[in-house]
C-alpha positions in Angstrom: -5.4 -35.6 -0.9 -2.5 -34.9 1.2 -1.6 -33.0 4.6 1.4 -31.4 2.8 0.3 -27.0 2.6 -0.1 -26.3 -0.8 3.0 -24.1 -2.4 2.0 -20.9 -3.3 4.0 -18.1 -5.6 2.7 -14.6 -6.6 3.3 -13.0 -10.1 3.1 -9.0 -9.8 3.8 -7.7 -6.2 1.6 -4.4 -6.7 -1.5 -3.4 -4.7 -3.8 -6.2 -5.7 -1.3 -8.9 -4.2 -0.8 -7.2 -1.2 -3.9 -6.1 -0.6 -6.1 -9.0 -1.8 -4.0 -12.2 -2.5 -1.9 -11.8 0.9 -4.5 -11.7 3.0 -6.7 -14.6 1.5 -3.4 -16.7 1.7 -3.4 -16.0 5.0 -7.1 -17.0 6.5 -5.7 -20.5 4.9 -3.5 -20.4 7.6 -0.9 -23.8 7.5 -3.2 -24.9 4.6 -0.8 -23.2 2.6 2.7 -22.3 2.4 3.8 -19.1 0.3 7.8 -19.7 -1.1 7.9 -17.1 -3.7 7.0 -13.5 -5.7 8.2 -12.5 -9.2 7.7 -9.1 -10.4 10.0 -7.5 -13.2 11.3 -4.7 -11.0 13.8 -6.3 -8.8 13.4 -4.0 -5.9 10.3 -3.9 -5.5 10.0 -7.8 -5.2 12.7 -7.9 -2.6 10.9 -5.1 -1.0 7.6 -7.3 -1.2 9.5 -10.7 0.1 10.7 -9.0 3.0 8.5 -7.2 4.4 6.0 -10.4 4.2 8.7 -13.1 5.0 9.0 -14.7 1.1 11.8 -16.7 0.9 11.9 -16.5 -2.9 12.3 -13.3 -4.8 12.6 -13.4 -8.6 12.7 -11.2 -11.7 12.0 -14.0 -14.4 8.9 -16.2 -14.2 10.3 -19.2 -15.9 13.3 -19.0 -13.2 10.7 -19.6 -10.5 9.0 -22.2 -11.7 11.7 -24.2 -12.2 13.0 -23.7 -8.9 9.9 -22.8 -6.3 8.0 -25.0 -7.9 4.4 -23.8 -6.8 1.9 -25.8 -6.8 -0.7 -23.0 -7.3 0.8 -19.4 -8.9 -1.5 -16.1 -8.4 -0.8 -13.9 -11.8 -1.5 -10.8 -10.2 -0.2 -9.0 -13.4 -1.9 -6.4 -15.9 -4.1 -9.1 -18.1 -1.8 -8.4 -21.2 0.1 -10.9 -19.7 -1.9 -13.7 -18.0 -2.4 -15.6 -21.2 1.3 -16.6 -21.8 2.4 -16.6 -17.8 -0.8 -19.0 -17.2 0.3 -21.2 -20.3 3.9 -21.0 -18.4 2.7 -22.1 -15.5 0.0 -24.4 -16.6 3.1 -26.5 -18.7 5.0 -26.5 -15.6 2.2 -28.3 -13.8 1.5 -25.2 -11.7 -1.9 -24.3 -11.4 -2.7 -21.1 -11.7 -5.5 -18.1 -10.5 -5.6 -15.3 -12.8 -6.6 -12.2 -11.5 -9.7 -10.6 -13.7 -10.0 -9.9 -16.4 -8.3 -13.2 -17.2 -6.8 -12.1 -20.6 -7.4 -10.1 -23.4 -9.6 -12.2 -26.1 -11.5 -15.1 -26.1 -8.5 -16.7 -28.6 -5.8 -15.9 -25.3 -8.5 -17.6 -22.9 -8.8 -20.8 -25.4 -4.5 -20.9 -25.6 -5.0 -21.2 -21.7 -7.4 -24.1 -21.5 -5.1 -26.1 -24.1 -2.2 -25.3 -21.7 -4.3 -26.6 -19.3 -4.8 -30.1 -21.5 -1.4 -30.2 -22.0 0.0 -29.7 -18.7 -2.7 -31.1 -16.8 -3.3 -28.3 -13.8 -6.1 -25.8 -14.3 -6.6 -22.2 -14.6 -9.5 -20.3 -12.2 -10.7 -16.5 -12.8 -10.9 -14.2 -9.9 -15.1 -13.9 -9.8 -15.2 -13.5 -5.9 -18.6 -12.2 -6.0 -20.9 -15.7 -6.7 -18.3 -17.4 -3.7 -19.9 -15.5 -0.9 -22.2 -17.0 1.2 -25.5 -14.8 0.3 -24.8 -15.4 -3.3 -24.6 -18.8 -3.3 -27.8 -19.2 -1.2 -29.8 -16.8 -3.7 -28.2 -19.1 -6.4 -29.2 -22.3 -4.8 -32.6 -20.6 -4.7 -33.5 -19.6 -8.1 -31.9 -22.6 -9.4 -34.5 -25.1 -7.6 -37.2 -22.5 -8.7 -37.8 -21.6 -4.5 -38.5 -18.0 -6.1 -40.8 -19.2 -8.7 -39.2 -18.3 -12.6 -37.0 -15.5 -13.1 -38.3 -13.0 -15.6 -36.5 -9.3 -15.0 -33.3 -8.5 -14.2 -31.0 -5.6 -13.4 -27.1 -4.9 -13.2 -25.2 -2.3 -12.7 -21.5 -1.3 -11.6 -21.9 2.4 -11.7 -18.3 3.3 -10.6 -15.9 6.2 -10.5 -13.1 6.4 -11.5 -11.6 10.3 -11.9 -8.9 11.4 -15.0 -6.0 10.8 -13.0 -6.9 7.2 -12.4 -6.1 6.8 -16.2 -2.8 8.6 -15.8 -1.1 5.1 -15.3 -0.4 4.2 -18.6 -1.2 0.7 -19.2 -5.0 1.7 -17.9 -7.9 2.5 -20.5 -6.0 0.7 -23.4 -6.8 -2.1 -25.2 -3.4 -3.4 -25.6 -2.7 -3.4 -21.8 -6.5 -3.9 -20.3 -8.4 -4.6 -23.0 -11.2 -2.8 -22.3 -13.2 -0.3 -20.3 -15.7 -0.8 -17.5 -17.2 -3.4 -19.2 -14.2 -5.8 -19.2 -12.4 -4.7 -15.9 -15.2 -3.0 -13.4 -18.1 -4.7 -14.3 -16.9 -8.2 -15.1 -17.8 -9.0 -11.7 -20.9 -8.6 -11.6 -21.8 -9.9 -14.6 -20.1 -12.9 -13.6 -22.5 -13.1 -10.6 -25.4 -12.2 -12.6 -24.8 -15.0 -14.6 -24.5 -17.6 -11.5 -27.5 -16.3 -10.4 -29.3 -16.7 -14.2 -27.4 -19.1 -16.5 -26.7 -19.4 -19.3 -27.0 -16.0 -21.5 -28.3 -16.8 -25.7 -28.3 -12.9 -27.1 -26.7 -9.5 -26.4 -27.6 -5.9 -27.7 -25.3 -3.1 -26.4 -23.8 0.4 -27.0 -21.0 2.1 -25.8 -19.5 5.3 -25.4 -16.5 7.1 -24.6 -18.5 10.2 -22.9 -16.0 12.2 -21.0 -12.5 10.1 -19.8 -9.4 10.2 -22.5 -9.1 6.8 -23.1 -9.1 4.5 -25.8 -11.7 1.9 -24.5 -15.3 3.3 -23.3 -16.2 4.9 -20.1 -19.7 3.5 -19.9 -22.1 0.5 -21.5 -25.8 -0.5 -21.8 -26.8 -3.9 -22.9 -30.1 -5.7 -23.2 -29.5 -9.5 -22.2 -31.9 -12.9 -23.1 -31.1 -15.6 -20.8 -31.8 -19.6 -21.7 -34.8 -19.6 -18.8 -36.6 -16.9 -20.8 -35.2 -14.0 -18.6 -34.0 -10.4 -19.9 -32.0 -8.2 -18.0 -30.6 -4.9 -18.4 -26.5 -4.3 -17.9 -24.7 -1.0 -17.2 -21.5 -0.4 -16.6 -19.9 3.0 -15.8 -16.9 4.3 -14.3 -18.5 7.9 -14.6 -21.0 7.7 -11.3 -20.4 9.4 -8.2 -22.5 7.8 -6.1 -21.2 4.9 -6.6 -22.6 1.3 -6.4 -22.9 -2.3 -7.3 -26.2 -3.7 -7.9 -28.2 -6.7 -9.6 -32.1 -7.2 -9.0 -34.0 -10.0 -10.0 -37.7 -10.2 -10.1 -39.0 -13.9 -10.3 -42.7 -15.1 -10.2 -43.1 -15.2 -6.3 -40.0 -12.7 -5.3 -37.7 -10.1 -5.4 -34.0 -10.8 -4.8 -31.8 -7.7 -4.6 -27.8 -7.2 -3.3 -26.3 -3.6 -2.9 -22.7 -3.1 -1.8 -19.6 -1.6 -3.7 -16.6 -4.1 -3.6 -18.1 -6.9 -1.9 -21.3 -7.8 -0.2 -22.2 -9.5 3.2 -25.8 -11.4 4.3 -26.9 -7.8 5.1 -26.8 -6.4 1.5 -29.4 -8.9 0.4 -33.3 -8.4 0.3 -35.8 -10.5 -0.8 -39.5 -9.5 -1.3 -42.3 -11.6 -1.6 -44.9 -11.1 -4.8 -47.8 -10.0 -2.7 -49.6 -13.8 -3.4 -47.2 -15.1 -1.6 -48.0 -15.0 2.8 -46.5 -18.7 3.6 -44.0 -16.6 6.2 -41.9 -19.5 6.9 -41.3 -20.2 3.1 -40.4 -16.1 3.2 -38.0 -16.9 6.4 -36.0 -19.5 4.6 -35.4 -17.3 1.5 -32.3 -14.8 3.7 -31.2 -17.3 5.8 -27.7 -18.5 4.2 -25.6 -20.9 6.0 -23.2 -18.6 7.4 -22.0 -14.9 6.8 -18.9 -15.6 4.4 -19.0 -12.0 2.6 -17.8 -12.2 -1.0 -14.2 -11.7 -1.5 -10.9 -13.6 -2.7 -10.7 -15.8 0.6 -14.3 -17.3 0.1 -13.0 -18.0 -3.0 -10.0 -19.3 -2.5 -11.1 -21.8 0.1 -13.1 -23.5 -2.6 -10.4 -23.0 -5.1 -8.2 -25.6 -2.4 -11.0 -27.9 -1.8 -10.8 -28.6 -5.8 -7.2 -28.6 -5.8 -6.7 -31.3 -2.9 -9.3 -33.4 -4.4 -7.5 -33.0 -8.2 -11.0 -31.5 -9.6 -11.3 -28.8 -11.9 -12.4 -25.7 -9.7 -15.1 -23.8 -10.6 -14.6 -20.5 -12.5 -12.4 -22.4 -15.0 -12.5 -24.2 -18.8 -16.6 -23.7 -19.9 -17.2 -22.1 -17.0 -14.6 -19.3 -16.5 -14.7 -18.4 -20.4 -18.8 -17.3 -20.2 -18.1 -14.3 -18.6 -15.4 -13.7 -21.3 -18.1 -14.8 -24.0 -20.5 -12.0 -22.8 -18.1 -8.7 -22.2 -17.5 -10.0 -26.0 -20.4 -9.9 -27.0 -20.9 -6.5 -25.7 -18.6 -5.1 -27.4 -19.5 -6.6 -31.0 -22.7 -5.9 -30.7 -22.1 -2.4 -29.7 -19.5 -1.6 -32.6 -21.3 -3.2 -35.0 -24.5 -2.3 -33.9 -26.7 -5.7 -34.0 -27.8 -8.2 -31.6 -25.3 -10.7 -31.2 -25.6 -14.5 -30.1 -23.0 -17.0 -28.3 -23.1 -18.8 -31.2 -21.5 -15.9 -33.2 -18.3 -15.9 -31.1 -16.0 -17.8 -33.5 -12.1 -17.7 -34.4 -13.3 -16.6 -37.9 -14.9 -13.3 -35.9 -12.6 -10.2 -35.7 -13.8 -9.9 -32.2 -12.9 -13.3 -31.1 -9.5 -12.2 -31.1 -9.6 -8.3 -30.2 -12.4 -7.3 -28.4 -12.6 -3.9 -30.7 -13.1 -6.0 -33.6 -10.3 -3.5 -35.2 -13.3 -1.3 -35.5 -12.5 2.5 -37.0 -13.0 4.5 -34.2 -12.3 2.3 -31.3 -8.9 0.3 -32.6 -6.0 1.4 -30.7 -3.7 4.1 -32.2 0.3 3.6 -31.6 0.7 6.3 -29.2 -1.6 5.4 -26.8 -0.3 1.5 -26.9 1.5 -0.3 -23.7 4.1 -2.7 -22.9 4.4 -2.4 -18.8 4.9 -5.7 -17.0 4.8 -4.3 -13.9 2.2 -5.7 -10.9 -1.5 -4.0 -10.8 
């Protein structure tokens, strides 16, 4: 550990670097020091280096790295590219913090972990959601069984999103996102589902494309079965116009339920007691976290540091990090091939362990709707 601020570049100066990244960089206050953006329009990234004091602006990644050199890089890019700018940066010695979805295919998340081997830095996902202070108290929670065992679960991300939103062209492809709501809307809170539940062992799914033009789906159901013996249902929509973010999970002596959209604070959490249970001071103890961090990037950045100045791998990286990936996966294999599909089936030799449409008629991407942008989200 060190009293030196941690150097800090951003890759993509669009909307969810200024309006995400920037601001968690600066709660760190002197904890950090920002000394460059890269983005492949050049005015844009002088544009974004002025107006929030950057020293470094650059159009070509490898440039920066070689003369920034960050200590931690933000890929704030379309995830098309995070698997080859994380390997960049990994190989420099950079670590890096890859905006979700982290990349296109389990085989691009497994070429960032041996970057990681080789270069010896690691790679974090954006999952804000398990860091805030609620979650990680109902986490704590179930996992020393203070709720009894969890049987029943429910989570949805029922979004919307309307047809103009897919006028950007690198959105609703699977070139460019590589997926639909499953992969970049709901990812999140399946990622939190899955701090709150474990490990998953078996998905069944379907999708559809029901009324957007695009080439991924616009909504999924799955049926989950977790290690502890729990199911839980999954949907994820960007179709809903009352929209909301919501997971449920009924244990043996509780009820533990968040609401919220984009983040949550103490306040969107409820717990109720099975009605055997009247030990009010065990019920007290249940929504009382340790402070009111809400869920967002600067929760998880701070812990994100912490691992960083202690030269630990950070959560929501390696084993971790690729679960999440491992389950939209699964999703999506089960769905287009319509069968209940395991972790264990997620090999290289599997169609879908390197496109998640399994180049399944019907679903593979056509030529005209493909995308090369580069530009910032």
């Amino acid at each position: 550990m060190t009293n030196k601020p941690v150097r800090v570049a951003l890759v993509g100066a669009g909307s969810i670097a200024e309006g995400a990244h920037l601001p968690a960089l600066a709660a760190q206050g002197d904890r950090v020091q920002i000394v460059a953006a890269c983005d492949v329009d050049p005015e844009r990234v002088k544009s974004f280096c002025d107006t929030h004091g950057i020293p470094g602006a650059y159009t070509d990644l490898g440039e920066m790295l070689e003369q920034a050199r960050p200590d931690l890089v933000h890929l704030c890019t379309p995830p098309s590219l995070h698997a080859e700018q994380a390997r960049q940066c990994l190989l420099a010695g950079a670590w890096v913090w890859l905006e979700k979805p982290p990349c296109l295919s389990l085989a691009e998340y497994d070429v960032i972990t041996e970057a990681e081997q080789a270069g010896g830095a690691y790679a974090s996902v954006v999952f804000q959601h398990r860091f805030g202070a609620a979650g990680r108290h109902a986490a704590d929670l179930i996992a020393s069984g203070g709720l009894g065992r969890p049987l029943v679960a429910h989570c949805s991300t029922t979004w919307y999103r309307p047809h103009s939103y897919y006028e950007v062209p690198w959105r609703g492809t699977w070139d460019s996102e590589g997926g639909g709501p499953t992969m970049g809307h709901g990812i999140h809170q399946m990622d939190l589902l899955l701090a709150l539940l474990g490990d998953w062992t078996e998905v069944t799914a379907v999708v559809g494309r029901l009324d957007r033009d695009v080439e991924t789906e616009d909504v999924s159901m799955a049926i989950m079965r977790f290690e502890n013996g729990a199911m839980a249902t999954v949907v994820n929509s960007v179709l809903s116009p009352r929209e909301e973010s919501y997971i449920r999970v009924d244990l043996t002596d509780a009820t533990v339920e968040v609401k919220h959209l984009y983040g949550y604070g103490n306040d969107d959490w409820t717990y109720t007691p099975a009605p055997h249970v009247d030990d009010q001071e065990r019920v007290a103890r249940w929504s009382a976290p340790a402070g009111d961090e809400p869920s967002s990037h600067a929760a998880q950045l701070t812990v994100l540091l912490d691992a960083h100045d202690r030269g630990e791998r950070p959560p929501v990286s390696g084993a971790d990090g690729r679960r999440t990936l491992e389950l939209v996966t699964a999703v999506y294999r089960s769905a287009f091939t319509r069968s209940t599909v395991a972790r264990a089936d997620l090999t290289p030799a599997d169609p879908f362990y390197h496109r998640l449409h399994g180049d399944t008629d019907g679903w593979a991407p056509s030529s005209s709707r493909s995308s090369t942008s580069t530009e910032g989200e």
